[in-house]
N, CA, C and O atoms as CSV, one atom per row, in Angstrom:
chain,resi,resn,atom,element,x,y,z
A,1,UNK,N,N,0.846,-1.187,0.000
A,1,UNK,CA,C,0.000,0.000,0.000
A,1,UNK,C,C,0.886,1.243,0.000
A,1,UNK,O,O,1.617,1.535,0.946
A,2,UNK,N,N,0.762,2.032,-1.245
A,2,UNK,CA,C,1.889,3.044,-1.228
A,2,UNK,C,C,0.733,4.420,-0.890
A,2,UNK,O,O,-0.462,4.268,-1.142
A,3,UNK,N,N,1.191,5.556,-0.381
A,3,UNK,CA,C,0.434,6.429,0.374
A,3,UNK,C,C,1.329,7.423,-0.917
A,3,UNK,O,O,2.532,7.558,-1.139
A,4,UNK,N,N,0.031,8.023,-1.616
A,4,UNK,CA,C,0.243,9.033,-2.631
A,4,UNK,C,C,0.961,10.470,-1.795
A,4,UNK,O,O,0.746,11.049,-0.730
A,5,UNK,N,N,1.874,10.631,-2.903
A,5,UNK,CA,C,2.460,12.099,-2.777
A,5,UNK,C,C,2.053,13.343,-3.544
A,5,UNK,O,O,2.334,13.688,-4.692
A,6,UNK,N,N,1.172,14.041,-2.424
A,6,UNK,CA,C,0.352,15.731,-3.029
A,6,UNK,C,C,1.192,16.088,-3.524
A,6,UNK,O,O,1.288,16.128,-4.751
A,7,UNK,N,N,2.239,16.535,-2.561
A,7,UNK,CA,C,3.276,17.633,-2.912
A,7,UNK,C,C,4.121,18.139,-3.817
A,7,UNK,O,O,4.779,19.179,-3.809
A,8,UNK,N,N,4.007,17.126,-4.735
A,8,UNK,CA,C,5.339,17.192,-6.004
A,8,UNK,C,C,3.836,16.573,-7.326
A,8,UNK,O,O,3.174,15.538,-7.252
A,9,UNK,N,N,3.749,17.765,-8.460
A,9,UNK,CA,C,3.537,17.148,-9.441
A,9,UNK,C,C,3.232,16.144,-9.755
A,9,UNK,O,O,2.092,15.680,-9.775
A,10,UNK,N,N,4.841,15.342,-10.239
A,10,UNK,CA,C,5.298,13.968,-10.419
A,10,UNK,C,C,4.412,13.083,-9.487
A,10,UNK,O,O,3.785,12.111,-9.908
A,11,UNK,N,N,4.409,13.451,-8.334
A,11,UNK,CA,C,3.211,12.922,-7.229
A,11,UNK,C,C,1.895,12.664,-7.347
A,11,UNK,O,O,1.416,11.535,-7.232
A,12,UNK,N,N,0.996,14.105,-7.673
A,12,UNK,CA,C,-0.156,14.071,-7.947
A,12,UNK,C,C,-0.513,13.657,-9.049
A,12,UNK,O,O,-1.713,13.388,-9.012
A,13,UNK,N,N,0.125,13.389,-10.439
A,13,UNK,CA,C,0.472,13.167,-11.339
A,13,UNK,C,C,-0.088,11.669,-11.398
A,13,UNK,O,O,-1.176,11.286,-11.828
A,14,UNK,N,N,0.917,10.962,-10.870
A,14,UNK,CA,C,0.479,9.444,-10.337
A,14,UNK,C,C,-0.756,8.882,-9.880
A,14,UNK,O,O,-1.455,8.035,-10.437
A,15,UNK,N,N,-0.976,9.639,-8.481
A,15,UNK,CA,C,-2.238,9.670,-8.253
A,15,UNK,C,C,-3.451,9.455,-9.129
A,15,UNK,O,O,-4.185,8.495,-8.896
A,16,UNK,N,N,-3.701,10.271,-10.102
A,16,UNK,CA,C,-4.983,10.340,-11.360
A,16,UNK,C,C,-5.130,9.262,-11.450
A,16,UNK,O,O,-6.283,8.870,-11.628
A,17,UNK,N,N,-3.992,8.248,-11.367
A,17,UNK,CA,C,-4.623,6.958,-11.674
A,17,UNK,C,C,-5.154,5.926,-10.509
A,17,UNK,O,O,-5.401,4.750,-10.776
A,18,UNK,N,N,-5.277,6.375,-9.436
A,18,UNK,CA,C,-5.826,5.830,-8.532
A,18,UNK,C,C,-7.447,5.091,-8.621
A,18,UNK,O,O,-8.371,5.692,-9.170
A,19,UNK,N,N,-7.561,4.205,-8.220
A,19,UNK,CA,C,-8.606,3.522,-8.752
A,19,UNK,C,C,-9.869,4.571,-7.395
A,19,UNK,O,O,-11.021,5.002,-7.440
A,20,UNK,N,N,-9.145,4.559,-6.736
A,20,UNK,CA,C,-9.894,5.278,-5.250
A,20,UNK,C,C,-10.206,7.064,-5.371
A,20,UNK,O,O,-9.338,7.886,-5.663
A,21,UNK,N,N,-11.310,7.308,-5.139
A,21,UNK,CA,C,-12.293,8.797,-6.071
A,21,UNK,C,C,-11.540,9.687,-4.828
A,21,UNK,O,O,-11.048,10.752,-5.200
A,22,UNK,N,N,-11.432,9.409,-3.658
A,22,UNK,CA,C,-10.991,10.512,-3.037
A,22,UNK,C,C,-9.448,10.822,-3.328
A,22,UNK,O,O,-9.040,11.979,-3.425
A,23,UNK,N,N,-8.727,9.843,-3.444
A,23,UNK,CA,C,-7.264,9.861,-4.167
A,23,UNK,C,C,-7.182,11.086,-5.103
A,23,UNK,O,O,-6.457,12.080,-5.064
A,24,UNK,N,N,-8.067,10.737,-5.879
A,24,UNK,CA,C,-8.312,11.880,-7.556
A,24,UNK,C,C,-8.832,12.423,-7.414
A,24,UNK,O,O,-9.267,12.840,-8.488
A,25,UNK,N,N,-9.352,12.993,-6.436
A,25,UNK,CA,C,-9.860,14.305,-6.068
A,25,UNK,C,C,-8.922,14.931,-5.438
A,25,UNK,O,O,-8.769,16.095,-5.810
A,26,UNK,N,N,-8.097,14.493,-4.442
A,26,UNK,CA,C,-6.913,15.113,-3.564
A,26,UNK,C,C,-5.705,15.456,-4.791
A,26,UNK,O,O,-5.256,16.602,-4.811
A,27,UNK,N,N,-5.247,14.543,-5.704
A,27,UNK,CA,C,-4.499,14.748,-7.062
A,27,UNK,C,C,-4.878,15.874,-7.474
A,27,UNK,O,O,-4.038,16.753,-7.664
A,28,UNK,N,N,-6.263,16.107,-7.711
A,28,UNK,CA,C,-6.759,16.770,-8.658
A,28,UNK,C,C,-7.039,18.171,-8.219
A,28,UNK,O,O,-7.584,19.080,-8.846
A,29,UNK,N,N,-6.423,18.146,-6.686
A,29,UNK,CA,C,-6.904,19.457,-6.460
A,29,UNK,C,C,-5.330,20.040,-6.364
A,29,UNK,O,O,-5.131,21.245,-6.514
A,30,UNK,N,N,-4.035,18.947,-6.061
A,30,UNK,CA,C,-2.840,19.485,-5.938
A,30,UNK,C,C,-2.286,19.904,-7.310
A,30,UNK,O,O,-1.361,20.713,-7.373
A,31,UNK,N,N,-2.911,19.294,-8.556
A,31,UNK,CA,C,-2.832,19.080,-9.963
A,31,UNK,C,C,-3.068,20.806,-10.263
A,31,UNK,O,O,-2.217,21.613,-10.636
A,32,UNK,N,N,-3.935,20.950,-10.083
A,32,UNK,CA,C,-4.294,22.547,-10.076
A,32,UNK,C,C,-4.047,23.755,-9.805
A,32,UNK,O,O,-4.367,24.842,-10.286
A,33,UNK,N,N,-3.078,23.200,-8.486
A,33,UNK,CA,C,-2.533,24.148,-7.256
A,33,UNK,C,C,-1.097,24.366,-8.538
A,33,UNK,O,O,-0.768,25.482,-8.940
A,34,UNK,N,N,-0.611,23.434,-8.869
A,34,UNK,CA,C,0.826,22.927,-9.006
A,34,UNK,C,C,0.786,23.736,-11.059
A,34,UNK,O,O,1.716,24.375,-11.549
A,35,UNK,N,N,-0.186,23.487,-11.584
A,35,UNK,CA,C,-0.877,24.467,-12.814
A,35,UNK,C,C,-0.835,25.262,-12.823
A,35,UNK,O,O,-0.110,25.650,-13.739
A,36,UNK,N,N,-1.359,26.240,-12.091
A,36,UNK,CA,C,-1.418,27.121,-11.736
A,36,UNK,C,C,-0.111,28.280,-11.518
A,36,UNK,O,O,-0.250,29.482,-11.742
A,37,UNK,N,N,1.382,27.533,-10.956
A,37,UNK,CA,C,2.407,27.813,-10.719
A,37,UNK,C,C,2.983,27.382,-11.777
A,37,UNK,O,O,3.048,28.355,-12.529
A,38,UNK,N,N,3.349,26.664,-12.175
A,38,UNK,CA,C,4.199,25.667,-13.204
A,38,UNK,C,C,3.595,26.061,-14.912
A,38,UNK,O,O,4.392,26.633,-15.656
A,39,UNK,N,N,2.560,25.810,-15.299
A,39,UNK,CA,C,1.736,26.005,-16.680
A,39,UNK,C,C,2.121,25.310,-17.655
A,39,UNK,O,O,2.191,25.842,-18.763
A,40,UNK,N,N,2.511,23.773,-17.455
A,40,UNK,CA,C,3.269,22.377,-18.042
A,40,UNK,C,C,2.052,22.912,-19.551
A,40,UNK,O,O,1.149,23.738,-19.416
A,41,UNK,N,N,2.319,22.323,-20.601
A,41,UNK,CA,C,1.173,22.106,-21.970
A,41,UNK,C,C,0.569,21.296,-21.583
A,41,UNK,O,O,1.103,20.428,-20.894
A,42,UNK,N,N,-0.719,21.259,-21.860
A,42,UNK,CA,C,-1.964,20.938,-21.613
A,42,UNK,C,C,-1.690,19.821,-22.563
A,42,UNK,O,O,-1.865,18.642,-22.255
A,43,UNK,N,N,-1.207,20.264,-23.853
A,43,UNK,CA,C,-1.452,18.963,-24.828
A,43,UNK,C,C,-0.618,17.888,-24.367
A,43,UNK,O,O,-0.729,16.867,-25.045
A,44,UNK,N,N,0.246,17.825,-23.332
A,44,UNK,CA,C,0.842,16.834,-23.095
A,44,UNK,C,C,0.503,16.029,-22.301
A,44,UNK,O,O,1.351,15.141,-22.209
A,45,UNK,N,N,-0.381,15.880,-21.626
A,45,UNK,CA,C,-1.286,15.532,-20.816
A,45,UNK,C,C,-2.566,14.724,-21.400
A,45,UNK,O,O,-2.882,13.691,-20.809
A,46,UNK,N,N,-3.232,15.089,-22.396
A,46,UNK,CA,C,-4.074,14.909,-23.607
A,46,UNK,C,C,-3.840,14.026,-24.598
A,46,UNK,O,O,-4.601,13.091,-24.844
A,47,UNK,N,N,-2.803,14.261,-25.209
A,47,UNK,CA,C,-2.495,13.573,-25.872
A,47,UNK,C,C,-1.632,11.885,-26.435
A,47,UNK,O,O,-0.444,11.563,-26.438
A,48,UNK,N,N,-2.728,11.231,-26.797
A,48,UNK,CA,C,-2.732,9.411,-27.267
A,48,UNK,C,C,-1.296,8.979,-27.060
A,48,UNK,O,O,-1.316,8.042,-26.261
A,49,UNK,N,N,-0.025,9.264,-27.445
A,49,UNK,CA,C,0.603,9.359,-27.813
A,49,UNK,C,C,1.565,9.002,-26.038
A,49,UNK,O,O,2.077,7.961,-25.628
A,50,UNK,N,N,1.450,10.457,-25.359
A,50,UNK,CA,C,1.909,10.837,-23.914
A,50,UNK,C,C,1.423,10.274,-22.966
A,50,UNK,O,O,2.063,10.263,-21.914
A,51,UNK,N,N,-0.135,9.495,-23.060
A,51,UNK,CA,C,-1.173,8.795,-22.169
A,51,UNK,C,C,-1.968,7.857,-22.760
A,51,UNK,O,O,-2.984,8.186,-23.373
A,52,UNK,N,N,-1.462,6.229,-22.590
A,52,UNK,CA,C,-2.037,5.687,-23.514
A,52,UNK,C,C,-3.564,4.807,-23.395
A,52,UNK,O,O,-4.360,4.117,-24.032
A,53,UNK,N,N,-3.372,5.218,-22.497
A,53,UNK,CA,C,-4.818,4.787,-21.217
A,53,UNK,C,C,-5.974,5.138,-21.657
A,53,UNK,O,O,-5.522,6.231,-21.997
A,54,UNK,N,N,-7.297,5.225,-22.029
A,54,UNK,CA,C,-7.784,5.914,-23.053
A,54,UNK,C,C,-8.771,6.312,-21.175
A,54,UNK,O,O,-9.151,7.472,-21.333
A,55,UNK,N,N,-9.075,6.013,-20.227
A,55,UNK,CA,C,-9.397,6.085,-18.873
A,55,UNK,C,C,-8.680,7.155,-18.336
A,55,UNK,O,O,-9.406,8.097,-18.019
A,56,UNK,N,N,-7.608,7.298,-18.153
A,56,UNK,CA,C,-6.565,8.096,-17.551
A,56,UNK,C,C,-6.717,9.829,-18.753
A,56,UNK,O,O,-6.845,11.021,-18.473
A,57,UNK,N,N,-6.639,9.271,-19.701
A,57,UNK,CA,C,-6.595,10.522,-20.652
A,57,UNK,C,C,-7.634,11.368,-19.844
A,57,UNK,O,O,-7.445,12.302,-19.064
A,58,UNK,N,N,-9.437,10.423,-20.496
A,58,UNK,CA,C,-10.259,11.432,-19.835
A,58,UNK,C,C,-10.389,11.968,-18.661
A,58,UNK,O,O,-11.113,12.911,-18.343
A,59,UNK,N,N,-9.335,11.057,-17.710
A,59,UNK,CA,C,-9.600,11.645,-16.204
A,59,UNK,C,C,-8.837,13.309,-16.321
A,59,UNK,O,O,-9.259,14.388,-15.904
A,60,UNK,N,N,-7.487,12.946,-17.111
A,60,UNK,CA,C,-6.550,14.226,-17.735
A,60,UNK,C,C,-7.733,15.373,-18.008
A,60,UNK,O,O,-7.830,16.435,-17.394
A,61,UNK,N,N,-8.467,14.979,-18.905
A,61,UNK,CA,C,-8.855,15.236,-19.634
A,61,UNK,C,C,-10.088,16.520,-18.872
A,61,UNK,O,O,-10.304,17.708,-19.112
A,62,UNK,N,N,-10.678,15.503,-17.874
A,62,UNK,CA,C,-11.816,16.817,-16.747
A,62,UNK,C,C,-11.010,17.701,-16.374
A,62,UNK,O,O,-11.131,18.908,-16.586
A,63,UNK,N,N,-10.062,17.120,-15.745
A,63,UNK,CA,C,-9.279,17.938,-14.838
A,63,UNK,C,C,-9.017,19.371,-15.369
A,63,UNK,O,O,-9.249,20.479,-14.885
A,64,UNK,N,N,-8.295,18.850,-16.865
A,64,UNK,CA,C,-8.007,20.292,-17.410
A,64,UNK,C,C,-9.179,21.229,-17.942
A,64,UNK,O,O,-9.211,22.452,-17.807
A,65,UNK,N,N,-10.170,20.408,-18.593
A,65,UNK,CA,C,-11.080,21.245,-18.786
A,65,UNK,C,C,-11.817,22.085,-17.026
A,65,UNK,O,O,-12.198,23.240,-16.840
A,66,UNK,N,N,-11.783,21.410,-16.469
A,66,UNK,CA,C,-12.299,22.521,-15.071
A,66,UNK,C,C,-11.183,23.103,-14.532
A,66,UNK,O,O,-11.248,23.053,-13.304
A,67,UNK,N,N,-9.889,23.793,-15.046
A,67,UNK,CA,C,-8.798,24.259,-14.949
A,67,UNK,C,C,-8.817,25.911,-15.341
A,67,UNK,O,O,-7.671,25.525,-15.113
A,68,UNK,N,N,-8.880,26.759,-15.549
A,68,UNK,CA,C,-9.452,27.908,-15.646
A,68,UNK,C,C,-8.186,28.334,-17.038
A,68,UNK,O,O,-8.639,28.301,-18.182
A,69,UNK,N,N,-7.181,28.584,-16.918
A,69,UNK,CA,C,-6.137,28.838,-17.413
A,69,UNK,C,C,-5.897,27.578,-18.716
A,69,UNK,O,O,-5.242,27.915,-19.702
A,70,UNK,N,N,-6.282,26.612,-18.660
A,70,UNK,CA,C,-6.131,25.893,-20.141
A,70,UNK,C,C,-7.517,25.392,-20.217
A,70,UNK,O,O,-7.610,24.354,-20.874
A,71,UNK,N,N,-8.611,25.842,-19.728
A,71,UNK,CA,C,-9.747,25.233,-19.866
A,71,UNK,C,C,-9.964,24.974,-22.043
A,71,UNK,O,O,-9.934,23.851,-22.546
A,72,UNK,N,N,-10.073,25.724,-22.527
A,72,UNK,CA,C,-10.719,26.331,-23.405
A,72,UNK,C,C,-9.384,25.774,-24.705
A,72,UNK,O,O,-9.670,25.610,-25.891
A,73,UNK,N,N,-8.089,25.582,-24.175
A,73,UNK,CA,C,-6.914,24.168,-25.241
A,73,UNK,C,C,-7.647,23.199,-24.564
A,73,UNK,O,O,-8.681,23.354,-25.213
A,74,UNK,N,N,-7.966,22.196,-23.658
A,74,UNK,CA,C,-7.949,21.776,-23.113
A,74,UNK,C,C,-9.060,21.149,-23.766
A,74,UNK,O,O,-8.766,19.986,-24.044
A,75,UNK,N,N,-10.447,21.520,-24.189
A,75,UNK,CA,C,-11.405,21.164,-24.741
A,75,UNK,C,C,-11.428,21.152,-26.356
A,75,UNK,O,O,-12.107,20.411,-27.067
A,76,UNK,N,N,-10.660,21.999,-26.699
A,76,UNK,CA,C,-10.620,22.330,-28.143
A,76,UNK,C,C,-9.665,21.149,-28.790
A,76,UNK,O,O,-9.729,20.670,-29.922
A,77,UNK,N,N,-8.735,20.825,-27.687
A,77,UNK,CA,C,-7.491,19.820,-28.228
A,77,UNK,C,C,-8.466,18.471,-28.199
A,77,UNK,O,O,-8.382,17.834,-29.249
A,78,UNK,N,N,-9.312,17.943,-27.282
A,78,UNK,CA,C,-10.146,16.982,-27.095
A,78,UNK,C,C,-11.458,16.657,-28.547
A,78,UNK,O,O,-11.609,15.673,-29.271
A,79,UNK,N,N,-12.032,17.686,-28.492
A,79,UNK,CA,C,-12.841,17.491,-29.565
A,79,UNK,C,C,-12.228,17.208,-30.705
A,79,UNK,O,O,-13.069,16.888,-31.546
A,80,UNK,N,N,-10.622,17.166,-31.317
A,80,UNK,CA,C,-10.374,16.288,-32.531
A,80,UNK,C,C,-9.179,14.982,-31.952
A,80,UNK,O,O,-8.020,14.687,-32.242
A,81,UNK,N,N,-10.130,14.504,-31.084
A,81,UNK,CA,C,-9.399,13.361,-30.080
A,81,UNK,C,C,-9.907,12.049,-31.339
A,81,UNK,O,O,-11.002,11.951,-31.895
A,82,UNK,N,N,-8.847,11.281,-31.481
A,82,UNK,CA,C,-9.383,9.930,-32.269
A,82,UNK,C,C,-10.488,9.458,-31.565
A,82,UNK,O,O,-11.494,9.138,-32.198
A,83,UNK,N,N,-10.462,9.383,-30.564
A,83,UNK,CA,C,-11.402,8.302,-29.238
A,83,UNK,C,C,-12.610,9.311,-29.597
A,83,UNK,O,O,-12.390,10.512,-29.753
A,84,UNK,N,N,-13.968,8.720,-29.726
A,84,UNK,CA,C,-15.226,9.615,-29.867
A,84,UNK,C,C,-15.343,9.286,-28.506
A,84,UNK,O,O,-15.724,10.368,-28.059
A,85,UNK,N,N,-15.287,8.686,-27.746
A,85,UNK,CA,C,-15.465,8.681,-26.260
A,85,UNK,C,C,-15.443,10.387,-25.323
A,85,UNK,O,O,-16.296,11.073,-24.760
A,86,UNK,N,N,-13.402,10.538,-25.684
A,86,UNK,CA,C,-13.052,11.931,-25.822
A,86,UNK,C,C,-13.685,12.517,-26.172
A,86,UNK,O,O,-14.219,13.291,-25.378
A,87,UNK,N,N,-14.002,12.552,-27.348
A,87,UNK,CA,C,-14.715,13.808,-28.185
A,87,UNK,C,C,-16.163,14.262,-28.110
A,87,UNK,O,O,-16.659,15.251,-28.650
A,88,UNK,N,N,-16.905,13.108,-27.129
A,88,UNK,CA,C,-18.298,13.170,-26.260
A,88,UNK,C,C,-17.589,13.947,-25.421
A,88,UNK,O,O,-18.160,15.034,-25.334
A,89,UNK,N,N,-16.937,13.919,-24.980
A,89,UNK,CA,C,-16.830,14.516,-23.172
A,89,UNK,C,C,-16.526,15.584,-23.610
A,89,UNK,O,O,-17.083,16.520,-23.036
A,90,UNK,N,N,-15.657,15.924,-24.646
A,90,UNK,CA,C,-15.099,17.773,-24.628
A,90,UNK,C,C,-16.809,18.017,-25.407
A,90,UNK,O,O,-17.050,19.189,-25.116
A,91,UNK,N,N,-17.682,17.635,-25.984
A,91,UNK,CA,C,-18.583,18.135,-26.031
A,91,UNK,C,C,-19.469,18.423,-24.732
A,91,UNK,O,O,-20.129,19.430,-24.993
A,92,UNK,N,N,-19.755,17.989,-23.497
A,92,UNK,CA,C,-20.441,18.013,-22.389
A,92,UNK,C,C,-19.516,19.326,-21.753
A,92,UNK,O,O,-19.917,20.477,-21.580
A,93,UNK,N,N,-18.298,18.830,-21.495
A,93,UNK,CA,C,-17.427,20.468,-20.999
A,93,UNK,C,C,-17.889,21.319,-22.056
A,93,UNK,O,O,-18.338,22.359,-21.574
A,94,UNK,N,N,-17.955,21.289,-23.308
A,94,UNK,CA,C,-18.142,23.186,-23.687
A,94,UNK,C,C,-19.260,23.613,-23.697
A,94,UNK,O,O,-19.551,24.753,-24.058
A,95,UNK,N,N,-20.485,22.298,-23.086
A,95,UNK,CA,C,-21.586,22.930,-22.756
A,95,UNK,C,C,-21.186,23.647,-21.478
A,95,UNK,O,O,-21.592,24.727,-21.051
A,96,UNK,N,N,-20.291,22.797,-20.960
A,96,UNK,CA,C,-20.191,23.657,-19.445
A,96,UNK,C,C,-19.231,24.686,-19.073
A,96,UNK,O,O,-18.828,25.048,-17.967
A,97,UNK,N,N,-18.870,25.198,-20.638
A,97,UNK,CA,C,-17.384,26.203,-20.633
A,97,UNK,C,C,-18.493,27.660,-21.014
A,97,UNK,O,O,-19.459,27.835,-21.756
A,98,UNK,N,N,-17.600,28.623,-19.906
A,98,UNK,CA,C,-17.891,30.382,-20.636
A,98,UNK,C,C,-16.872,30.375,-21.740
A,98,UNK,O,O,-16.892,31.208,-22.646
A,99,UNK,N,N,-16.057,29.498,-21.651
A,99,UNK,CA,C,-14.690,30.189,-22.717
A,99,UNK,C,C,-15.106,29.450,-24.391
A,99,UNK,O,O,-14.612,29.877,-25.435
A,100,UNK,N,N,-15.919,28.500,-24.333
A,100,UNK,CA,C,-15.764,28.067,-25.840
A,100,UNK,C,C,-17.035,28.346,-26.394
A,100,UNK,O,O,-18.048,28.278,-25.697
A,101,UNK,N,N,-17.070,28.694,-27.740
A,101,UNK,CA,C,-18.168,29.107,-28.714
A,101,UNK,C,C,-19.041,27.550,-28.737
A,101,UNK,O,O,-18.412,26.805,-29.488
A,102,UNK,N,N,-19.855,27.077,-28.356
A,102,UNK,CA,C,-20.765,26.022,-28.793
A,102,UNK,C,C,-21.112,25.954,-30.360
A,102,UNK,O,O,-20.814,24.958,-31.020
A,103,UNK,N,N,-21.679,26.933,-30.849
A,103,UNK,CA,C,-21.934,27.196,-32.128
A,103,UNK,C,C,-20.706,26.761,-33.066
A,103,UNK,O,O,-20.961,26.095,-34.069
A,104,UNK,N,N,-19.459,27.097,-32.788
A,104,UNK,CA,C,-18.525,26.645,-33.663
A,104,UNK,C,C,-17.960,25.158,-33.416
A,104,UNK,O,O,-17.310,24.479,-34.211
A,105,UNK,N,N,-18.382,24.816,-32.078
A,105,UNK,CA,C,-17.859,23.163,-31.210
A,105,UNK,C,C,-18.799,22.811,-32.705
A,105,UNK,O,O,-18.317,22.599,-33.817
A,106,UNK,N,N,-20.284,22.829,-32.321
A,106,UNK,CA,C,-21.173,22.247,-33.465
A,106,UNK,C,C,-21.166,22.172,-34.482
A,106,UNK,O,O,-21.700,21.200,-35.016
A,107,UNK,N,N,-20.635,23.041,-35.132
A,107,UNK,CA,C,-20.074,23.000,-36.966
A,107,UNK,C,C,-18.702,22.399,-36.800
A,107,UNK,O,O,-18.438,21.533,-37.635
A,108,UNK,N,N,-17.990,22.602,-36.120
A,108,UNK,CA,C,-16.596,22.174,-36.419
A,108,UNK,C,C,-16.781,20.014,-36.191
A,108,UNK,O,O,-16.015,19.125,-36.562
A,109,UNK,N,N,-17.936,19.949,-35.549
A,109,UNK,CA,C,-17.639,18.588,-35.258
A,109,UNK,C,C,-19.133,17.868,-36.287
A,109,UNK,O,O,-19.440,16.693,-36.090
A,110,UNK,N,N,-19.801,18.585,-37.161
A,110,UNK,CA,C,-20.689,17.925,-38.067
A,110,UNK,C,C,-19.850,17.908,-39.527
A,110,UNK,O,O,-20.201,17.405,-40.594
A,111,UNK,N,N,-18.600,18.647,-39.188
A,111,UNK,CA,C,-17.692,18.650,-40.704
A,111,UNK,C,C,-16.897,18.219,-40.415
A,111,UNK,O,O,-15.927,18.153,-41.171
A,112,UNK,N,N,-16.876,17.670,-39.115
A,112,UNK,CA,C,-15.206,16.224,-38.990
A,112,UNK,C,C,-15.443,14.924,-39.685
A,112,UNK,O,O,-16.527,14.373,-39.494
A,113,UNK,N,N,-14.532,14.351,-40.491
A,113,UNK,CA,C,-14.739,13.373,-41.430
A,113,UNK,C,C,-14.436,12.079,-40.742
A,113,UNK,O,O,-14.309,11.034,-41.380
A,114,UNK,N,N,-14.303,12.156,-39.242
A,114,UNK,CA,C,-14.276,11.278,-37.858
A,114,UNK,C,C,-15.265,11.001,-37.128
A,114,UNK,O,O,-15.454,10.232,-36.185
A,115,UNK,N,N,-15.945,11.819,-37.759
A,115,UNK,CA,C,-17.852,11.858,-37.245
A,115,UNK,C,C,-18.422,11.037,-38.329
A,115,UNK,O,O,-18.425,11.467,-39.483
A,116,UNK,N,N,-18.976,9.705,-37.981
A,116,UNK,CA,C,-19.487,8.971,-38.579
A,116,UNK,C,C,-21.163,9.418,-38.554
A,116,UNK,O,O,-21.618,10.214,-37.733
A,117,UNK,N,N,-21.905,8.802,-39.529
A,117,UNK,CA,C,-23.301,9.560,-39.737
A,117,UNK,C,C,-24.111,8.949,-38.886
A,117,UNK,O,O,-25.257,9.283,-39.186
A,118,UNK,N,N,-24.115,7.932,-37.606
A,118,UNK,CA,C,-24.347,7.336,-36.712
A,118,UNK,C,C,-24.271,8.286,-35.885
A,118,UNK,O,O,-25.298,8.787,-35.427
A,119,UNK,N,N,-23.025,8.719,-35.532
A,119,UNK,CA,C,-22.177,9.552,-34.697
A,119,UNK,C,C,-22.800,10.946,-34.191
A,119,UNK,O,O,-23.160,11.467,-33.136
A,120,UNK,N,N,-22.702,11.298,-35.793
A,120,UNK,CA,C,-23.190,12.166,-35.973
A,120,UNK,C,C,-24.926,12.534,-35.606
A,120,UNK,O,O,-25.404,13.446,-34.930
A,121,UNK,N,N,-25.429,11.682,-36.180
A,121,UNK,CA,C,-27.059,11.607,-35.564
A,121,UNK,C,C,-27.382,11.952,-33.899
A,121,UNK,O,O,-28.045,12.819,-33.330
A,122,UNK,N,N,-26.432,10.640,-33.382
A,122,UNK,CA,C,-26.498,11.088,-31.937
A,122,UNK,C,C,-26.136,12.514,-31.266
A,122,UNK,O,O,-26.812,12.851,-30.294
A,123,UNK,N,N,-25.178,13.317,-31.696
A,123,UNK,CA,C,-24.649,14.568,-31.696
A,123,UNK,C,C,-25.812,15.462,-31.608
A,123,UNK,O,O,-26.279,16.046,-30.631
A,124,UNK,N,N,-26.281,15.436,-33.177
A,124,UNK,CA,C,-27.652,16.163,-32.926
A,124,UNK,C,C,-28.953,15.946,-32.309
A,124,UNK,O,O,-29.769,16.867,-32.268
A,125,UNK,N,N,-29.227,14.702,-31.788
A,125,UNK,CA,C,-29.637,14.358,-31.040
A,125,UNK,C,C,-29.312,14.945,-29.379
A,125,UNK,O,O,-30.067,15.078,-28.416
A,126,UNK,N,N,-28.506,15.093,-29.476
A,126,UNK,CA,C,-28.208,15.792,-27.824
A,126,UNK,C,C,-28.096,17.151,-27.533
A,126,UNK,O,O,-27.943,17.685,-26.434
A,127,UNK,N,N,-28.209,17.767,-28.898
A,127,UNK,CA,C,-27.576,19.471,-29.002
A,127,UNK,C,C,-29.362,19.997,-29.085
A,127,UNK,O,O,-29.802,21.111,-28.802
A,128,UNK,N,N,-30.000,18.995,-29.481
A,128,UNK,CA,C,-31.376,19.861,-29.747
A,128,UNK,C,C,-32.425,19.207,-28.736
A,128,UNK,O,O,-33.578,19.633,-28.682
């Protein structure tokens, strides 16, 4: 039983992947603190490539969108996420963002050629 470290990044960092909700909430609040000071890229965090977890991404993935300072990369980098999983969720954050245009989330993601016409149906299905 290893006892997570707030204090360091690299620490809270780890944490996210805690299977235990209060863990990633305590991460997630040092994650922020430590953002806030530091201002690491958002896309690195986000991105398939850096996090291969497709679980862990989206946990990445809230965090930054309820982050004030990369909220708005943070969602914009998500919505042309391969994973439509991703690309559901940065749609639910920019319902819940002041910083992103909805109107353009909505055109920009009925002219993604990653949006299948299934996909797509459901999309508009939830926007109206």
């Amino acid at each position: 039983n290893v006892t997570p470290d707030f204090t360091t990044f690299d620490g809270a960092s780890k944490a996210i992947a805690s299977p235990n909700r209060a863990t990633r909430f305590l991460a997630g609040q040092a994650i922020k603190r430590f953002w806030a000071k530091e201002q690491p890229a958002a896309e690195d965090y986000l991105a398939p490539g850096k996090i291969t977890d497709a679980r862990q991404r989206a946990r990445w993935f809230w965090l930054l969108a309820k982050t004030a300072t990369v909220e708005k990369t943070a969602i914009m980098q998500a919505l042309t996420d391969d994973d439509a999983n991703i690309r559901m969720a940065a749609i639910r954050a920019s319902r819940q963002s002041d910083q992103v245009d909805n109107l353009a989330v909505v055109e920009m993601l009925l002219n993604d050629p990653k949006c299948d016409a299934n996909w797509r149906s459901r999309f508009e299905e939830m926007t109206h």
